[in-house]
RODOFI-272303 format. One record per residue (C-alpha): y, x, z; residue in one letter. Coordinates in steps of 0.001 Angstrom, whole numbers, padded with zeros to 6 digits, always signed. Layout:
! residues N
YXZa;...
This chain:
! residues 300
+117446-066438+255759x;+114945-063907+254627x;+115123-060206+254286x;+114424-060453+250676x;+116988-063440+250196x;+120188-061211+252320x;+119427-058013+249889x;+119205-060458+246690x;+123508-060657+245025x;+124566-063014+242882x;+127185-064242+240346x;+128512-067236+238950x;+130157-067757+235359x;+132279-070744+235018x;+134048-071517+238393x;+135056-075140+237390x;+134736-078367+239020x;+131138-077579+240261x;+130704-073810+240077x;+133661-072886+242075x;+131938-075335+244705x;+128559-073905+244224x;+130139-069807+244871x;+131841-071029+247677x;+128714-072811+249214x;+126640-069144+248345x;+129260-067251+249917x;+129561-069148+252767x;+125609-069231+253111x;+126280-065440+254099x;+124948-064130+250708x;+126899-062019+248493x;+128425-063694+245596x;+130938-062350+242455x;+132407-064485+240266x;+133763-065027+236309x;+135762-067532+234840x;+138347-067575+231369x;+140262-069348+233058x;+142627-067167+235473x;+143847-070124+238040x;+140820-071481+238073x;+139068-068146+239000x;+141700-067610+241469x;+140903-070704+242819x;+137356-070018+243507x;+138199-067790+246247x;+135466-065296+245672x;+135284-061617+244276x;+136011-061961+240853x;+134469-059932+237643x;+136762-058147+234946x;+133990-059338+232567x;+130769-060767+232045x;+129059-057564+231347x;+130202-055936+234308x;+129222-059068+236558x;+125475-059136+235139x;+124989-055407+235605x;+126295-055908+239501x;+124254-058701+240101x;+120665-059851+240732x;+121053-063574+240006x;+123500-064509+237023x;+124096-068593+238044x;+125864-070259+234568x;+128234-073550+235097x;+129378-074415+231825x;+130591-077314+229921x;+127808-077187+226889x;+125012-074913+225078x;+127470-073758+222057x;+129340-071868+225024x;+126341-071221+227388x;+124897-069621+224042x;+128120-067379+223325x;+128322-066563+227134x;+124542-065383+226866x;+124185-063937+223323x;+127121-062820+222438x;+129033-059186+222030x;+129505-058523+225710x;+127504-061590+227055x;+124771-061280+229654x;+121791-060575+227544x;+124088-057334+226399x;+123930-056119+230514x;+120631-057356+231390x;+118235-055155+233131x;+114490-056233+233945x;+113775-058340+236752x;+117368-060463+236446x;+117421-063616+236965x;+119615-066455+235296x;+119711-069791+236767x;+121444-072273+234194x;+123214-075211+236341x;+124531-076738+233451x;+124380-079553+231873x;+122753-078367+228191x;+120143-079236+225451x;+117127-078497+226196x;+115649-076793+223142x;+119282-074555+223370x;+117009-073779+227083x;+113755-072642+225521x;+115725-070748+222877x;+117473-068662+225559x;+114109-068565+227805x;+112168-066629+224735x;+114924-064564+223752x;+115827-063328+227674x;+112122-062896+228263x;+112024-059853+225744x;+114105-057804+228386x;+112211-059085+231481x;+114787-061599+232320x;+113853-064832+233661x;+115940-068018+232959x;+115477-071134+234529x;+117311-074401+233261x;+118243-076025+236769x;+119832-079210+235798x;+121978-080385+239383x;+123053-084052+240539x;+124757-085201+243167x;+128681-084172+241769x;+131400-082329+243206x;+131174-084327+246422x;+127310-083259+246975x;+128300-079949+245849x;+131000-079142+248358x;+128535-080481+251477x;+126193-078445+249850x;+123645-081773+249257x;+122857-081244+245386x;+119579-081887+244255x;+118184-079767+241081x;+115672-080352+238772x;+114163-076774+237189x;+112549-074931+234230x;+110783-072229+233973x;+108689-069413+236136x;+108065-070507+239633x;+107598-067455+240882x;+111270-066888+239667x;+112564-070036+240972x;+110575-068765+244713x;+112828-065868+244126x;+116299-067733+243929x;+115179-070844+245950x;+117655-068867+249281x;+120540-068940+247053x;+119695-072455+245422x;+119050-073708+248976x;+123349-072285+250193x;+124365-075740+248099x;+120700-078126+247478x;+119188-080231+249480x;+116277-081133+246683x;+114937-078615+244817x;+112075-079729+242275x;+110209-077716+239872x;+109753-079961+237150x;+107066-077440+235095x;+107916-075619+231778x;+110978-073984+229985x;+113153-076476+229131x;+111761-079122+231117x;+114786-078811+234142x;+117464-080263+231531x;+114791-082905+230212x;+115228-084722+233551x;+118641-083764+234018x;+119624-085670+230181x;+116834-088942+231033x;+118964-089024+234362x;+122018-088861+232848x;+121136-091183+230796x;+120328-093785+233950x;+123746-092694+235591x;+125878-093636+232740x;+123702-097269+231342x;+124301-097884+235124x;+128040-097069+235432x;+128936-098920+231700x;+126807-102015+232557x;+128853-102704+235975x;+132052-101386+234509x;+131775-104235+231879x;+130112-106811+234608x;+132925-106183+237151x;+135525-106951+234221x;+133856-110004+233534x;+133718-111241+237437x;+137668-110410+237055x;+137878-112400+234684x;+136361-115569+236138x;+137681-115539+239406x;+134884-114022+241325x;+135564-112417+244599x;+134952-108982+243831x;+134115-107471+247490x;+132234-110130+247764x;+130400-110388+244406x;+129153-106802+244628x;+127744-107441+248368x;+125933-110239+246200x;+124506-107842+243987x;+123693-105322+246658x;+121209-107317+247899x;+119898-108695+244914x;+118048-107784+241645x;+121262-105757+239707x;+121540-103118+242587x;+122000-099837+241453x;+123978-096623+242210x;+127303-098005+240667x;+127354-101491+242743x;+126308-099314+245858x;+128064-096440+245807x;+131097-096579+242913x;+132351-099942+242878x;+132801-100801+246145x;+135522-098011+246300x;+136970-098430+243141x;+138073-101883+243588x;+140640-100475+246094x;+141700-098232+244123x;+139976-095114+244595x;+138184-094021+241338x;+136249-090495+243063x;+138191-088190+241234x;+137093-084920+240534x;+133555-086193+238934x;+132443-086325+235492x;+134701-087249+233187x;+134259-089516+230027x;+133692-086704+227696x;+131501-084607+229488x;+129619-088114+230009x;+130008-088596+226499x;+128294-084770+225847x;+125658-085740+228021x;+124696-089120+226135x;+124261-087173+223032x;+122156-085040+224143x;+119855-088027+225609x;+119953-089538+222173x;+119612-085954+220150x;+116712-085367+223028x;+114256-088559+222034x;+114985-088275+218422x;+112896-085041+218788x;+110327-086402+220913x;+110322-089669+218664x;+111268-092868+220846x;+113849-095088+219631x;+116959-096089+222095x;+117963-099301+221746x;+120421-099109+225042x;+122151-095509+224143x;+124041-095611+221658x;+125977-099020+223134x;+126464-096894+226181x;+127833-093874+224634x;+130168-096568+223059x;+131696-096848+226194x;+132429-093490+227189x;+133704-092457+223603x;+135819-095810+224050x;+136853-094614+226974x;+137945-091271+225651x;+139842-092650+222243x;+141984-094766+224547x;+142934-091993+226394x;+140831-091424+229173x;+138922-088838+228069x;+139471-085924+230822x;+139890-088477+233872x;+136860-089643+235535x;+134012-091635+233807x;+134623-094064+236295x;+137606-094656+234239x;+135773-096510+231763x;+136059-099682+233683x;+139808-099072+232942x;+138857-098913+228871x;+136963-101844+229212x;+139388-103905+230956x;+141671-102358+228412x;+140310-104136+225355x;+139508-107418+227597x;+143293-107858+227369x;+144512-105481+230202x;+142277-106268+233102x;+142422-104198+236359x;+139645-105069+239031x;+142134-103755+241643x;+143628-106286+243909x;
C-alpha cells in the first residue's frame, strides 16, 4: 500500500447488501473507513465507525463511496439540505458504486465539479459473493487522474478495475451488462421450466448446454445450484433487477436503438415481483415462471 493511499480516509453511505461488504473489505485492507446508513441495524451491522450524518461524514473524509438503491435517492443523498455537496471541500472525491442512470451521473459530475469535487460513476459486478472475497470488478466514469487517486481503496474489494472514458460512461456499461445478466437469467429460467416440463434430466440437460452453443453465466454458474435448491441468496433481487432493466431501456431510447429483447425480459422480473417475489432473489424468477406454467418447481 502506498504512502499516499494509508493517509487517504474514506466513507461509505448506504451499508446494504453490497456496501456493508465493500466498508468491511476497506477496513480490513488497513485503510480507514466511516460509515452512514438510515437504516440503524443495518449500520450496526456494518461493523465500522459510523457517522451521525452525512454532512459530518463528507467533511471527515477524503473519499465519499455511495451504495444506493437508485439516482432519485443518490440525488437527495448528494444535493440535498445536508447532503454531501452541502460538506464538500475541494479535492473530495466521490466514487458512485451504484447502480444509477447515467445522465442522473453527468448531472452530478457538472454540478460537484463547481466545488472541485470529482465524481466518478463506478458501476461494480460480481454481487455480494465477489464483494465479500473482495473479487468485484468495476467499470468507471470520469477523471483518471481521480480514479489513480482512489484505485488503493477500489483495489481493498476489486479485482478488475476499468476506466471506461467519460462522465457517465461507468454506468453505461454497468446498465448494457445488466442488461446481458438478466436476458441471460430470464431465458434459462423459462428454458429450465420447459425441460421440467418434458421430462428432461435437468443435471444432465444443463451439462448439455455447458458444452454447447446456449452456454452462458446462468447454465454455468446459477442453475446448476439452483436445481438443488440453493437459489444464492443475498443477490439482486427482482426489483432492483427490474430498476436496472429500465434504465437499459430508458438508456437506448436516448441514444436511439430500438430493443426488441428488453422489454420481454423486464416482463419477467416485474412478473416476478407482482407474484410476490419481488424482494427475494432474481433468481426467483424461475419460481414466477414455473408459477404461471401451472406450479412447476425444477427442484427434485
Amino acid at each position: 500500500m502506498s504512502e499516499d493511499a494509508a493517509g487517504m480516509t474514506s466513507g461509505m453511505i448506504g451499508l446494504g447488501n453490497m456496501g456493508g461488504r465493500i466498508a468491511r473489505r476497506i477496513r480490513d485492507g488497513g485503510l480507514p473507513i466511516r460509515g452512514f446508513d438510515v437504516n440503524a441495524a443495518q449500520a450496526g451491522e456494518a461493523g465500522i465507525d459510523l457517522a451521525a450524518s452525512i454532512s459530518e461524514l463528507t467533511g471527515s473524509v477524503d473519499v465519499v463511496l455511495l451504495s444506493l438503491p437508485d439516482s432519485s435517492i443518490i440525488e437527495r443523498v448528494v444535493l440535498d439540505e445536508g447532503g454531501v455537496a452541502s460538506a464538500a471541500r475541494n479535492g473530495l472525491i466521490v466514487v458512485d458504486l451504484s447502480t444509477a442512470s447515467p445522465a442522473s451521473s453527468v448531472r452530478l459530475h457538472d454540478r460537484l465539479a463547481e466545488a472541485g469535487v470529482s465524481f466518478l460513476d463506478a458501476g461494480i459486478s460480481g454481487g455480494a459473493a465477489a464483494a465479500e472475497k473482495g473479487a468485484l470488478t468495476l467499470m468507471v466514469g470520469g477523471d483518471p487522474a481521480a480514479l489513480e487517486r482512489v484505485t488503493p481503496i477500489l483495489e481493498t474489494f476489486s479485482t478488475g478495475i476499468h476506466h471506461m472514458g467519460a462522465p457517465g460512461l461507468g454506468h453505461v456499461t454497468k446498465v448494457l451488462n445488466n442488461f446481458l445478466n438478466g436476458v441471460s437469467l430470464a431465458a434459462t429460467a423459462e428454458v429450465m421450466v420447459a425441460a421440467k416440463q418434458a421430462g428432461l434430466d435437468l443435471a444432465q440437460f444443463l451439462d448439455v448446454v455447458n458444452t454447447s452453443s446456449g452456454v452462458n453465466f446462468a447454465t454455468l454458474n446459477r442453475f446448476p445450484r439452483i436445481v438443488q435448491g440453493d437459489y444464492l441468496e443475498g443477490g439482486l433481487t427482482n426489483k432492483l433487477m427490474a430498476k436496472d432493466l429500465r434504465l437499459y431501456l430508458q438508456y437506448l431510447q436516448q441514444v436511439s436503438v430500438t430493443s426488441f429483447c428488453g422489454p420481454a425480459c423486464l416482463g419477467a422480473f416485474d412478473l416476478a415481483t407482482a407474484l410476490g417475489y419481488g424482494d427475494q432473489i432474481s433468481n426467483r424468477v424461475v419460481d414466477a415462471i414455473g408459477d404461471v406454467a401451472g406450479g412447476v418447481r425444477i427442484q427434485p
